[in-house]
C-alpha positions in Angstrom: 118.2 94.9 67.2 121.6 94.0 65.4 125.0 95.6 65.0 125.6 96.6 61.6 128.7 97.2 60.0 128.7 99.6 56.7 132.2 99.2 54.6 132.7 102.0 52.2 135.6 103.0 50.1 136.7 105.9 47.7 135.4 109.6 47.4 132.1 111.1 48.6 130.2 109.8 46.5 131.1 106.6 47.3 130.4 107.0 51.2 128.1 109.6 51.4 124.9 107.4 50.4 125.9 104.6 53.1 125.5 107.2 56.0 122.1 108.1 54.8 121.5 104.3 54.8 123.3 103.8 58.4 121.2 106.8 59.5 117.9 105.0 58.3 118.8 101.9 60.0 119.9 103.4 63.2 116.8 105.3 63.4 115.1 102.1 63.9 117.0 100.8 66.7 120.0 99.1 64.9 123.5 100.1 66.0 125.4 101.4 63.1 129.2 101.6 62.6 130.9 102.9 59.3 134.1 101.9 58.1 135.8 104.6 55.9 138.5 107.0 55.1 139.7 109.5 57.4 138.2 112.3 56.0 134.6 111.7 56.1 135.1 111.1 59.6 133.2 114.7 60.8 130.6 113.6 58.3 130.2 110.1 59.6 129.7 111.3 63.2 127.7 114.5 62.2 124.7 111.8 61.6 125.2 109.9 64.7 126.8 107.0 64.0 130.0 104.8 65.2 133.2 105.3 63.1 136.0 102.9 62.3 138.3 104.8 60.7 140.7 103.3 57.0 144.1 104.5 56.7 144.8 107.1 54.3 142.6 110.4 52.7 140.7 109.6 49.5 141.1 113.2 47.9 145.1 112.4 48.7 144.1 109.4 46.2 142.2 110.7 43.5 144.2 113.9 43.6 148.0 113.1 44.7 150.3 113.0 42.3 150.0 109.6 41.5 146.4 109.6 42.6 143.7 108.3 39.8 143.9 111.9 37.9 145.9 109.7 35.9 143.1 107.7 35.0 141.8 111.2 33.4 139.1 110.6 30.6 140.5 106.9 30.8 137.8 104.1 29.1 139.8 100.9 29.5 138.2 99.2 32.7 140.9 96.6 32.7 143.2 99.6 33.0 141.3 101.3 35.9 141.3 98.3 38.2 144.8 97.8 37.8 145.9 101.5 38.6 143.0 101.3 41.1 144.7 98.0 42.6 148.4 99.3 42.5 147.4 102.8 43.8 146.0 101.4 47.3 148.5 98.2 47.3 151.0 99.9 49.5 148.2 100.3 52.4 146.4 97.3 51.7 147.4 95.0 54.4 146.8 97.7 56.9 143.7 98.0 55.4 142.6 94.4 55.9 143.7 94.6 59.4 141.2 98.1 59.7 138.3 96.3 58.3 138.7 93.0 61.0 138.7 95.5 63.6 136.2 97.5 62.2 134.1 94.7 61.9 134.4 93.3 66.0 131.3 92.8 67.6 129.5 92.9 64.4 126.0 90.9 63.5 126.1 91.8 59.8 128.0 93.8 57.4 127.4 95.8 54.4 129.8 96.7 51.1 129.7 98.7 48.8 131.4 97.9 45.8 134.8 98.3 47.3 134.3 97.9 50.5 132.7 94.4 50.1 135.8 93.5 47.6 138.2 94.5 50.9 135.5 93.5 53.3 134.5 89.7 52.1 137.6 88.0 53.2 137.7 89.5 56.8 134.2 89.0 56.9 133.9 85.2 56.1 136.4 84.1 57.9 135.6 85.6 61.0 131.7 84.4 60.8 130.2 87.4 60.3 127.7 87.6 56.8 128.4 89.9 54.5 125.8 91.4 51.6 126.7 93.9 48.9 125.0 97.3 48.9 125.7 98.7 45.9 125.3 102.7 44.1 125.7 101.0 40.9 124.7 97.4 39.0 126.9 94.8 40.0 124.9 91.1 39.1 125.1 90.1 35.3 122.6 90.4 33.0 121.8 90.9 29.1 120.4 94.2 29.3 123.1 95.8 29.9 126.9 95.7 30.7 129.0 96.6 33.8 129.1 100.1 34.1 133.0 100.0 34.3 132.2 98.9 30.0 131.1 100.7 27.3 128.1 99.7 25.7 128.3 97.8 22.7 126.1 96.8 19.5 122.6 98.2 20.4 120.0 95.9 21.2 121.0 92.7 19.3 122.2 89.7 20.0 125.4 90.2 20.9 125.4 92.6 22.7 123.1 90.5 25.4 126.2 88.1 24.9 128.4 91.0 25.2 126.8 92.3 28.6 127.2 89.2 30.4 130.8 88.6 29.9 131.5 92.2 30.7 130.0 91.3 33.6 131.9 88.0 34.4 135.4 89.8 33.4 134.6 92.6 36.2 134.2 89.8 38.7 137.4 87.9 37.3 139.1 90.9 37.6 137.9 91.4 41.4 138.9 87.7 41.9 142.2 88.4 40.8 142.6 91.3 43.1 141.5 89.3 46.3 143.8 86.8 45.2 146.4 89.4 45.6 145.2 90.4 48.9 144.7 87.3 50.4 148.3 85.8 49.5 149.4 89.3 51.3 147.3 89.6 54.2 146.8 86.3 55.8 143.9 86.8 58.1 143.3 83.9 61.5 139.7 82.2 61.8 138.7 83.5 64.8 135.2 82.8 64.9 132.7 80.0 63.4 131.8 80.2 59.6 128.1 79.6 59.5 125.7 78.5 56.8 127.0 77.2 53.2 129.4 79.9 53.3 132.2 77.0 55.1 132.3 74.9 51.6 134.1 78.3 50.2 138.0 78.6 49.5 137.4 82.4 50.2 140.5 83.7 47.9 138.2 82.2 45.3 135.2 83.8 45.7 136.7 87.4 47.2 135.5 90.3 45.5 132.4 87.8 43.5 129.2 88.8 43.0 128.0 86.5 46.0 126.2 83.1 46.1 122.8 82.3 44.6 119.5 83.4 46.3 121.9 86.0 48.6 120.2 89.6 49.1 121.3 92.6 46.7 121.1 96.4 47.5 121.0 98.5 44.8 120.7 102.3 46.3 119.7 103.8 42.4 116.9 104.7 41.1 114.8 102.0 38.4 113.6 105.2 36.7 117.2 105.5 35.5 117.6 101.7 35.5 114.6 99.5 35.8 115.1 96.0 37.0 116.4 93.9 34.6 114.4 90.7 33.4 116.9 88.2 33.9 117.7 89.4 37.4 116.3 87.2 40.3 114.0 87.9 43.1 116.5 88.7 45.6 118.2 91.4 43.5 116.7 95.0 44.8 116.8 98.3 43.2 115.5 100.4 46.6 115.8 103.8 45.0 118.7 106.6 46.0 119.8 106.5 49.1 119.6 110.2 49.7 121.7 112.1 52.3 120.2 115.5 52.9 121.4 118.2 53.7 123.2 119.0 57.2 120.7 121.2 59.3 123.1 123.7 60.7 124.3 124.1 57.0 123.6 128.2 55.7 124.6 129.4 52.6 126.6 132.5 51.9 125.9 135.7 51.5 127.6 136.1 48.5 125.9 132.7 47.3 122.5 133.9 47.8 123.4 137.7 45.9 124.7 135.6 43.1 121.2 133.8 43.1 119.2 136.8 43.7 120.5 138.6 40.8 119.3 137.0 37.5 117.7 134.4 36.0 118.5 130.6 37.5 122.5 129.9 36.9 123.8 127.0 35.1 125.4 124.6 37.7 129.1 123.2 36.7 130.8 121.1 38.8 133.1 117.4 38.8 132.9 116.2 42.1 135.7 114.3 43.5 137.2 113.6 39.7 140.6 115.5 39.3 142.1 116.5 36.1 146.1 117.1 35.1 144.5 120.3 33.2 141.9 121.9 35.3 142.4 125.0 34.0 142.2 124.4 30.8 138.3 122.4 31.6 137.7 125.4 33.6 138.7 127.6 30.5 135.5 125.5 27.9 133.4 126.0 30.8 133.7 129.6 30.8 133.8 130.2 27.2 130.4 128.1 26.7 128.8 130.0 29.3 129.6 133.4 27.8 128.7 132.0 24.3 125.3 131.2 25.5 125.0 134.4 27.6 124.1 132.1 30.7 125.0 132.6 34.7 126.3 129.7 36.3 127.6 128.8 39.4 131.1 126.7 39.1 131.9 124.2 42.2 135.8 123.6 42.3 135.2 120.1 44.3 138.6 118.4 44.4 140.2 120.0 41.4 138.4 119.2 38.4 137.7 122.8 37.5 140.7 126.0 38.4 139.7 129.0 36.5 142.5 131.4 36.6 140.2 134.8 35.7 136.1 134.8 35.7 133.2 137.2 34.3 130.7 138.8 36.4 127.9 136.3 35.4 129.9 133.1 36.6 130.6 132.5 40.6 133.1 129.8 42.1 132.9 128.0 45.2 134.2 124.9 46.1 131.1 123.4 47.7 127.3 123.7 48.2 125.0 120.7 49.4 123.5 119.2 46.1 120.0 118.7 47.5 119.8 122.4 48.5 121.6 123.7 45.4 120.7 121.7 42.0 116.6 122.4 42.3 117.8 126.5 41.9 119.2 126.0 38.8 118.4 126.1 35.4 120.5 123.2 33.8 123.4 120.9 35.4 126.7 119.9 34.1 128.2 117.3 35.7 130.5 113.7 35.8 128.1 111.3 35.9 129.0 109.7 39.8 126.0 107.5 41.1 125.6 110.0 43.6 125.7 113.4 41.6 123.2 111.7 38.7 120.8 110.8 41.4 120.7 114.7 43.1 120.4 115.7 39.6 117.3 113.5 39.0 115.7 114.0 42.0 116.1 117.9 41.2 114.4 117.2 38.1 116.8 119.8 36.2 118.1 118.5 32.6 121.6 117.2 32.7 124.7 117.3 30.4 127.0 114.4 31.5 130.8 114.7 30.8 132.2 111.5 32.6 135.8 111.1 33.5 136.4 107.7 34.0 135.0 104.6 36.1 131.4 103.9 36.1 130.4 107.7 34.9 130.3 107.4 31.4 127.3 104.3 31.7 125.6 106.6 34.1 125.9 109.3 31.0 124.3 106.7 28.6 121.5 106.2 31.0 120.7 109.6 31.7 120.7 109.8 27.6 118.5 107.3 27.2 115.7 108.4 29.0 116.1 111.6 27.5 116.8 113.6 30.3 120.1 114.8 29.3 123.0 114.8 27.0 126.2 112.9 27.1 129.4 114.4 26.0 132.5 112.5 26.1 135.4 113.6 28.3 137.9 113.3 25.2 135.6 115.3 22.8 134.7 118.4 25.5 135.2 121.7 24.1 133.6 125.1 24.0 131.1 124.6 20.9 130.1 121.5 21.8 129.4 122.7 25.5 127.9 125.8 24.8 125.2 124.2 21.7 124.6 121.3 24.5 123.7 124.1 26.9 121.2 125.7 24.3 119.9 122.8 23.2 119.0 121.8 27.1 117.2 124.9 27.7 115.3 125.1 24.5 114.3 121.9 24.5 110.8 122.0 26.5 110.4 118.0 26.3 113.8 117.2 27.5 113.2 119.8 31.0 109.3 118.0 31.1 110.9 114.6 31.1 113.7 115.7 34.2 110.5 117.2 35.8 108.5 114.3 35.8 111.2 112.1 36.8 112.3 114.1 39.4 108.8 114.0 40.8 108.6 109.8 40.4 112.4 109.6 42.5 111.1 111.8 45.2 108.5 108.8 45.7 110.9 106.1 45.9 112.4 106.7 49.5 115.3 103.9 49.0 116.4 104.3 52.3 113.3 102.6 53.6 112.9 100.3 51.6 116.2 99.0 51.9 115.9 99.4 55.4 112.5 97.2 55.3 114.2 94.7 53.3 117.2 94.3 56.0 114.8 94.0 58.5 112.8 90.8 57.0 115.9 89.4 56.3 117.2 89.5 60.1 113.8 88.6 61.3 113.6 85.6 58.7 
């Protein structure tokens, strides 16, 4: 059995689905370190597995006051990754040196899409194979573009031409940023580089999409987004890569009064995103629900939502488990993260989608698309719009049959063993 090393940065959603991998592959024999912020430590070890830890909290990031809140409702992905880059370039080089000793002893390692940016140097000079294990797509194609881009000029031509170069400019733009971090952090080979990967000038080819024929994790769903047809045999969409619910997890009594009391709520809730204004988002939310004489149940998260004053019929907490919560409501509003769209799915509840910023707003155009949902862009939020989106979601019998049969196909999928399965052919190839 091998020693695997998981790399994951950013919020929970970002790490959250690589301990439900690390716990699949542990459970059949492999040894299983994570690499990741501080604060998902407790979660990280709740499961079982070995924990390397990263310098610095990730809700200090997103919600300091220079954390990404600045990137707020922000569509330029040029923009992102720069603020993204400058925001963790103070802690960078003691990141690098976290990742090579998170990664002693290691057989194999896994990214996701940060962690393989931060993680491919280390790993490739020190010997050790890396493969990316991504929540969202990362290997071009013509059907559709990064997710850090919007979608452009509907089916034609173009915008095939337009996908792929989205594609390539994310990967630039990752280029540039290892460039950055290899000029800063200068790292010692310390053990052999095997295979083809020794003909590589690794500040090159940091943060790339990886070399031809190499194995791609994709921990989504192909309901949401089947397998392109230009993408090759080694690219894998598993399915999620569900993390359920803690067992010694209960929920409130005042939790399960709310529930007991009416009809199923409306869930609202943002995640990990932070806002400059959360009370005034918190202020739509509210006024939609009363316009639409709905309950709902209102998840602070990291600061996305701060009502100041609430009616009876809404209820705040700052967090429930997903999987436990989403299937007892009536309707979901939410950011769009990988993680968050895929509880949603597998719930199959109808969604309304109001992304903040990063990949969210393509994960919005999906959930669109296969009419499941509605999109509602961050800059165009308000009350009305909310509240008809709300009615339209709950009268709309074809929209809540399409969640329910979708929901039912992603609870078949079990990504977690298949990507397991596939890990396992490749180290007994």
């Amino acid at each position: 059995m091998a020693r695997i090393t998981i790399i994951s940065l950013g919020t929970r959603g970002d790490v959250q689905p690589y301990i439900a991998l690390g716990s699949g592959l542990q459970a059949v024999g492999h040894q299983v370190r994570v690499v990741t912020h501080e604060n998902f430590q407790p979660m990280v070890t709740h499961y079982g597995l070995d924990y390397e830890p990263i310098s610095g909290d990730a809700q200090a990031l997103v919600t300091g006051q220079a954390g990404l809140h600045t990137l707020d409702g922000g569509t330029n992905p040029l923009l992102v990754m720069n603020r993204l880059a400058d925001a963790a370039a103070p802690i960078m080089r003691q990141v690098i040196q976290e990742i090579i000793s998170g990664l002693h002893d290691t057989d194999l390692a896994l990214g996701s899409a940060l962690g393989y940016s931060a993680g491919y140097l280390p790993a490739t000079r020190l010997g050790i194979p890396i493969y990316p294990a991504y929540v969202q797509p990362g290997s071009p194609t013509a059907v559709y573009p990064n997710p850090f881009f919007p979608t452009l000029f509907n089916q034609t031509v173009l915008a095939g031409l337009y996908n792929r170069l989205t594609h390539r400019v994310f990967q630039l733009v990752l280029n540039q940023v290892g460039r950055r971090m290899a000029a800063n952090n200068p790292i010692p080979k310390t053990g052999e580089i095997s295979d083809r990967r020794d003909t590589m000038d690794v500040r090159q080819n940091f943060g790339s999409a990886g070399y031809p024929g190499q194995l791609f994790l994709y921990g989504f769903s192909p309901q949401l987004v089947p397998k392109p047809w230009d993408w090759g045999a080694n690219q894998h969409i598993t399915g999620y890569w569900y993390l359920d619910q803690q067992r010694d997890w209960q929920p409130s009594i005042d939790l399960m009064r709310f529930l007991d009391a009416g009809s199923p709520p409306i869930y609202v809730g943002f995640g990990s995103m932070s806002s400059r204004h959360p009370e005034v988002i918190a202020d739509i939310v509210i006024k939609a629900i009363q316009a639409t004489g709905q309950r709902a149940i209102m998840l602070t998260g990291w600061g996305g939502l701060d009502p100041r004053s609430l009616p009876a019929e809404i209820m705040v907490t700052q967090s429930v488990p997903h999987d436990w919560l989403f299937p007892r409501m009536a309707a979901l509003v939410h950011h769009g993260g990988s993680g968050t769209t895929g509880e949603a799915l597998r719930a199959g509840r109808p969604q309304i989608v109001i992304p903040f910023s990063f990949d969210q707003p393509f994960w919005a155009q999906r959930v669109k698309a296969i009419g499941v949902g509605i999109a509602i862009a961050r800059n165009r939020l308000s009350s009305e719009r909310l509240a008809a989106s709300l009615d339209r979601t709950l009268a709309d019998q074809a929209m809540r049959d399409r969640a329910a049969l979708t929901g039912a196909a992603v609870n078949t999928e079990n990504g977690v063993k298949q990507a397991v399965n596939l890990l396992d052919a490749l180290l007994n190839a």
